[in-house]
N, C-alpha and C positions, 0 to 999 in steps of 0.2 A: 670253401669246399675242403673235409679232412683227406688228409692224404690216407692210400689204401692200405689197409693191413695192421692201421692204428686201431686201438682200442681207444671209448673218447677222452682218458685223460691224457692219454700219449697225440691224441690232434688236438685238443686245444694247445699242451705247448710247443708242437707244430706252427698252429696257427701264432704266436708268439713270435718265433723267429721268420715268419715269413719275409722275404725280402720286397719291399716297395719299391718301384722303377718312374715316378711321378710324371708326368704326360706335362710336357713344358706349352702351356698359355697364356695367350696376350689379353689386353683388355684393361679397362680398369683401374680394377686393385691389383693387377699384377705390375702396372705403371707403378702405383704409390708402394708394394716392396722395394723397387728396384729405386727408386727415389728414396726411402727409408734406408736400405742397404748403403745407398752410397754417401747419405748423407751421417750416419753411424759413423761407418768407418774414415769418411775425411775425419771428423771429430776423431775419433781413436788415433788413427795414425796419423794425424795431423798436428795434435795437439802439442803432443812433450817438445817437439819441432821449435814449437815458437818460442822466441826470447824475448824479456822481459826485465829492463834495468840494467841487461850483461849478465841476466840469469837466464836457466830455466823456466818460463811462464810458467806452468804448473809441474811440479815438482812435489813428492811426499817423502820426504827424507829422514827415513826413519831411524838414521845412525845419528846425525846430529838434532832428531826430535824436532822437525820445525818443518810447517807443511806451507807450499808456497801455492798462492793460487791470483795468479797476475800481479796484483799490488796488494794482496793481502797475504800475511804473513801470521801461521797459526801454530801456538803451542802445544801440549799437549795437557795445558791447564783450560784451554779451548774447545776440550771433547764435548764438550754442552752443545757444541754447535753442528757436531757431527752426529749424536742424537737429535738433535730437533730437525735437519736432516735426510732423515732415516724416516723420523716419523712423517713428515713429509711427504717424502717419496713413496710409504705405506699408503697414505691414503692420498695419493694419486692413483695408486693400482687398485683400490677401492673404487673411487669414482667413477674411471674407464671401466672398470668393468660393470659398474652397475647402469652405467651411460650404454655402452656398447658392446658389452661379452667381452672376450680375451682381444680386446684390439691391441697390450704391449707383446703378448706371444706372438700373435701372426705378425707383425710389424716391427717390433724393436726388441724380441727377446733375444741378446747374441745366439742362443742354439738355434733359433730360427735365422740368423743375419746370416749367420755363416756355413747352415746349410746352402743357402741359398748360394751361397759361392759356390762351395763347392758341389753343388747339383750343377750348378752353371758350366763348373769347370769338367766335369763329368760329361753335360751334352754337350760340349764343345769338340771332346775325344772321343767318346765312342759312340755318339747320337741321340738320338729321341728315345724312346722309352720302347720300341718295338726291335731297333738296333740294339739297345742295352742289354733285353731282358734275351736276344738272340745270342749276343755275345757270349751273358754267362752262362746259357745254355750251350753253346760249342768247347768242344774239345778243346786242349791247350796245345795253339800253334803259335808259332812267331810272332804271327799278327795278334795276336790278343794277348801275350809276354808282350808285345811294345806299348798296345795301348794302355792296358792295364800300371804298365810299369811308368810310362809316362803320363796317365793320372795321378798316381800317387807322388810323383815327385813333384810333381805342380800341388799337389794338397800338401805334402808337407814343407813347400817351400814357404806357400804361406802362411802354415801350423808356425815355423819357424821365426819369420818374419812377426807373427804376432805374437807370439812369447818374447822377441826382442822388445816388443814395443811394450807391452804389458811390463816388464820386469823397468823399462826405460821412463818410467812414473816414479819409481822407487830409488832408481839412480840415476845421472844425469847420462841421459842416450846417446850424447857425443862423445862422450869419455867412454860411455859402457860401447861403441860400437867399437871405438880404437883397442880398446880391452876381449871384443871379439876378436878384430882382423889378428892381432898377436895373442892371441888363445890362453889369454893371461886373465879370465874373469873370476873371480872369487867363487869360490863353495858355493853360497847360497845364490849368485844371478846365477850361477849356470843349471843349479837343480830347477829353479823357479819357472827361468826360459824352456829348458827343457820340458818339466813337468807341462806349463801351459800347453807349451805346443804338444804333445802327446794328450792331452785332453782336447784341443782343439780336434785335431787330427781323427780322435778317437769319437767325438761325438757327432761333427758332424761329416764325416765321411763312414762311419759304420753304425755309429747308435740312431742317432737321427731321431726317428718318429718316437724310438723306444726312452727316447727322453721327458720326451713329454708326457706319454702315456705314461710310465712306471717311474720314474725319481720325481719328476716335478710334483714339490706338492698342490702348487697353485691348481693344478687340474682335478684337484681334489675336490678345495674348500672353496670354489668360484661358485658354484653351486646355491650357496649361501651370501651370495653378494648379487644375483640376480633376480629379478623376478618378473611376471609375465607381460610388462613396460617395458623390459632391459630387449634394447636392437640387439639381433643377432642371426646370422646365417638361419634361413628357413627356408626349407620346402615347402609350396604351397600345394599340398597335398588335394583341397577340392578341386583346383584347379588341371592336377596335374596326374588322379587318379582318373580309372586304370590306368594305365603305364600299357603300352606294348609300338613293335615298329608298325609302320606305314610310307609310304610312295609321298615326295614331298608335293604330290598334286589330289592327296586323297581327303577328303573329309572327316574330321576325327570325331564328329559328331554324330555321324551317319556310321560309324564302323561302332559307336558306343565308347568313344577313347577320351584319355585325359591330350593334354598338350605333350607331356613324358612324351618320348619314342623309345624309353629305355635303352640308351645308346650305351650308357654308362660310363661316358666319358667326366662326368661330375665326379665318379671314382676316381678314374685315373690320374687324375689332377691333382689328388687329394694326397697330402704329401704326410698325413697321418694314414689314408689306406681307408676310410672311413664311407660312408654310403650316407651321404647329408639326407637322402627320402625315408632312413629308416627314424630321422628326427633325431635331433638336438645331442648331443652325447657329449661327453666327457674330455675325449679325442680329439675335438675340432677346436684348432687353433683358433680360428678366425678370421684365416687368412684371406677367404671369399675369391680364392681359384677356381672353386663350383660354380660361382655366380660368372665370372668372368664365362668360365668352357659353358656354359648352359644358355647363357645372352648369343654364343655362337651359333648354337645348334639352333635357339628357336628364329635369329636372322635367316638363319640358310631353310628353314620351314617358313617362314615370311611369317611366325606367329609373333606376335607380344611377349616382350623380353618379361623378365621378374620372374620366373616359373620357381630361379630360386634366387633369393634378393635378399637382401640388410633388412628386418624390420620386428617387431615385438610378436607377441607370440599374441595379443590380445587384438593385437591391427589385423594379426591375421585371421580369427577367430571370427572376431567381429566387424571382418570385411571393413576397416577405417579409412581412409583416403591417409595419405602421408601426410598431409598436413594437422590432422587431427593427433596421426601417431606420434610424431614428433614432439608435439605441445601436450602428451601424457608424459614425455621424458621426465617432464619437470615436474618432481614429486620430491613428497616428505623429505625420504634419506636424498636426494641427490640435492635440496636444499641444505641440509643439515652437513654432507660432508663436503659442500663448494662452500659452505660456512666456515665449517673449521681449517679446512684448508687455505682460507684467503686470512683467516686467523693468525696461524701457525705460520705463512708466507710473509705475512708482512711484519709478526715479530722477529721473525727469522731476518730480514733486511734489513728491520730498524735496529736491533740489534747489532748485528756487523756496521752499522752506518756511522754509531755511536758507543762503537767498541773504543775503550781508553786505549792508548798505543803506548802504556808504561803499564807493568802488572808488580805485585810487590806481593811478596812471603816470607813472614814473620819467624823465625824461630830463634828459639829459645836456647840459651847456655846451659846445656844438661849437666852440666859439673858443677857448674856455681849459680846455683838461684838466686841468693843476694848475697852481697859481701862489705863488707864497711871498710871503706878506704881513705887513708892521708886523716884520720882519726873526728871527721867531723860530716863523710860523707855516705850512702848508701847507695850501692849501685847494683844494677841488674844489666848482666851483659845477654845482646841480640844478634843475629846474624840475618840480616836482612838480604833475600833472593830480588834481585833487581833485575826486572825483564824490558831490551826495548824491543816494541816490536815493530820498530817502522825499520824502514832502509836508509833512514840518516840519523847522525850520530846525535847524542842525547845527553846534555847535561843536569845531573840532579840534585836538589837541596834536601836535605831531611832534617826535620824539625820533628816536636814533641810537644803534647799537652796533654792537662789532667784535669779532671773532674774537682777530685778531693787531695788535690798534690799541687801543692807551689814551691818556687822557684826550681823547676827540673830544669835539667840540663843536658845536651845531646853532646858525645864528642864521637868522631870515624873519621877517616881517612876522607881527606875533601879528592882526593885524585883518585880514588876509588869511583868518584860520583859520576866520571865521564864515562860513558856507557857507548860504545865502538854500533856501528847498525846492527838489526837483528843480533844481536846478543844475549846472554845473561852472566850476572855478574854477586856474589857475596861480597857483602858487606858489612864486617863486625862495627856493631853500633854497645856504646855504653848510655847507656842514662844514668843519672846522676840525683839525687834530693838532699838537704840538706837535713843530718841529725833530727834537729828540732822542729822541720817541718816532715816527719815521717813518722806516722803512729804505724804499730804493729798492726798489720795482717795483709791481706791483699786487696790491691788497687787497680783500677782499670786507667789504663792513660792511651792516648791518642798518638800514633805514631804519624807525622806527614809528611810525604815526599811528594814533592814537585818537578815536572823535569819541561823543558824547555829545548828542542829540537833545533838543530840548523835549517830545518826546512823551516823554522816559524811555528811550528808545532807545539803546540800544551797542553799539559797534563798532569792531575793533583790526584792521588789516591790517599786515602785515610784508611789506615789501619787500626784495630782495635787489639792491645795485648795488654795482658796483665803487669803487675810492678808489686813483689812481692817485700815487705818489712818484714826481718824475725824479729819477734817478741822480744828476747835479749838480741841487742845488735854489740 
């Protein structure tokens, strides 16, 4: 309804800032949030918590470049892994949604997890949605300065609280908390903490629905990932048109009526603010709090639940039994991207599984490309990048071969070769050929190191660099 006195582009952006007051229901899907919620957040704050070898389990240490994730340990020559990854997790949100419409919004999007709190923690203080919306209708008295004031400090205790933990991935959360209690955190945790929690704070205790509807782009292009197979919140509109109330002893058949009572509590549940009868929109999470408040009302009218239920828009059309609906799930694209995804998953495994745990990088002596030395020899100086990436320490041999080059020779520092865990370490390497075995121009030769761990561990990398002769030596 535009408010009065508007003209209609002064009420649509009315309608914009309307405030939602979401009508708290059980049921269901309102079970599997509150199971998704809790199970989110153990993992969130639960996570940086655990130890691992007398570390951090998961740890992203961006000052000394080395990301710890239980007993894997990643450089940032390892970003390959954090693209495949990415892509990954892309087209999982591809899948779910063509499986099922926005099941990770309503379910595991954080602007959804933590509304959810803090809606939680909202009807806990000032009530249901008829108390709320009464509140902010009243004047400003005592009572509504305290409840108001203590909402907010429970939302930004937890704003708070999870910008500790967020920034406590990036630094280790035991030291960063002893770095709170004496107010001694560096420039960037404390912008970073802050910041989070002032976006936590900010989105889901004031932006909320306006999230999703206007920034997010996913609400956009899902659209394009659906189509008349894809499960998803519906109105069964034959079933449930006309729409108007009736006495729960009356015959809806006999008055001309859908199943509807137009109660409009499908509304008020709706935590986008959204009218699931007027069909499918852009708005709708997923979250299927319509279906739960709507199985309520058609209990208490003793009709047949489903009036609005999970299912394809073609089941619905073409009246399908569920079992038929379900076994259309399985089409082309959701064949093609549970393909590329078990693809993509299982190189992504086998890859980590069969990651070397010695990494080596070559460079070159940019001052002296080749130099002739002790008057019978030709040499090309290297600096060899020696990475161990296990958590035990790593002894290495490096050796040299050639294609079109005989009798090379390696010399470096042998106490160089011991490599301390998770480290990296330079290494200047000379090779060596002899006058008469060294025709002018450039050569490919084989650099090998071996390294050999305390745990029992092994590992050969071969490198390929150049070995340049000048013309005149």
């Amino acid at each position: 309804m535009n408010a009065p006195g508007l003209d209609p582009s002064e009420a649509s952006l009315y309608e914009v800032r309307r405030k939602i007051h979401p009508r708290a229901v059980t049921g269901a899907f309102a079970s599997w949030r509150v199971a998704m919620v809790l199970l989110t957040q153990l993992v969130f704050y639960g996570l940086p918590w655990l130890q691992w070898n007398g570390r951090q389990a998961v740890l992203f240490d961006l000052g000394a470049r080395k990301f710890y994730l239980f007993g894997l340990v990643l450089w940032p020559q390892d970003v390959i892994y954090l693209a495949v990854l990415l892509v990954i997790s892309a087209l999982s949100l591809f899948l779910f949604t063509a499986v099922a419409g926005r099941l990770f919004c309503g379910y595991a999007c954080p602007q959804t997890v933590y509304t959810e709190i803090f809606m939680w923690i909202e009807r806990k203080v000032e009530g249901d949605r008829i108390a709320r919306i009464r509140l902010d209708g009243d004047p400003w008295t005592f009572r509504k300065l305290r409840l108001k004031a203590t909402k907010h400090l429970l939302w930004i205790a937890v704003a708070l609280w999870t910008g500790y933990t967020f920034v406590g991935y990036f630094s280790s959360i035991r030291e960063l908390g002893g770095a709170v209690l004496a107010l001694s955190t560096g420039p960037w945790e404390s912008f970073w903490m802050l910041f989070y929690a002032i976006a936590t704070w900010g989105n889901a205790g004031f932006m909320r629905e306006q999230v999703c509807k206007y920034m997010c782009p996913y609400a956009r292009f899902q659209s394009v990932m659906v189509d008349k197979d894809t499960y998803v919140v519906t109105y069964d509109v034959q079933r449930g048109e006309p729409r108007g109330s009736r006495s729960r002893k009356a015959d809806p058949r006999a008055l001309g009526l859908g199943d509807c009572v137009d109660c409009s509590i499908c509304v008020q549940v709706c935590p986008t603010g959204i009218d699931i009868r007027d069909g499918l929109q852009y708005e709708c999470i997923g979250c299927g709090a319509c279906i739960d408040a709507c199985n309520q009302v058609m209990d208490k009218m003793q009709y047949p639940r489903g009036l609005i239920r999970y299912t394809s828009e073609n089941a619905m059309r073409q009246a399908l039994s569920a079992a038929v609906a379900r076994r259309r799930v399985v089409r082309p694209r959701i064949v093609v991207y549970t393909a590329l995804w078990l693809l993509l998953a299982g190189g992504f495994v086998a890859a980590l599984a069969l990651r070397t745990p010695l990494k080596v990088d070559i460079i070159r002596d940019r001052q002296a490309l080749a130099r002739e030395v002790e008057g019978r020899w030709i040499e090309n100086v290297y600096r060899l990048q020696l990475i161990n990436a296990t958590e035990a320490p790593m002894d290495v041999v490096v050796s040299t071969a050639g294609k079109d080059l005989t009798a090379l020779s390696i010399e470096y520092d042998v106490r160089a070769g011991h490599l301390p865990p998770v480290s990296n370490r330079l290494v200047p390497v000379r090779v060596r050929v002899p006058l008469e075995h060294a025709a002018p121009g450039t050569h490919r030769v084989e650099i090998v190191v071996s390294g050999t761990g305390e745990d029992g561990r092994r590992a050969q990398v071969r490198e390929t660099t150049s070995f340049i002769v000048p013309a005149n030596p």
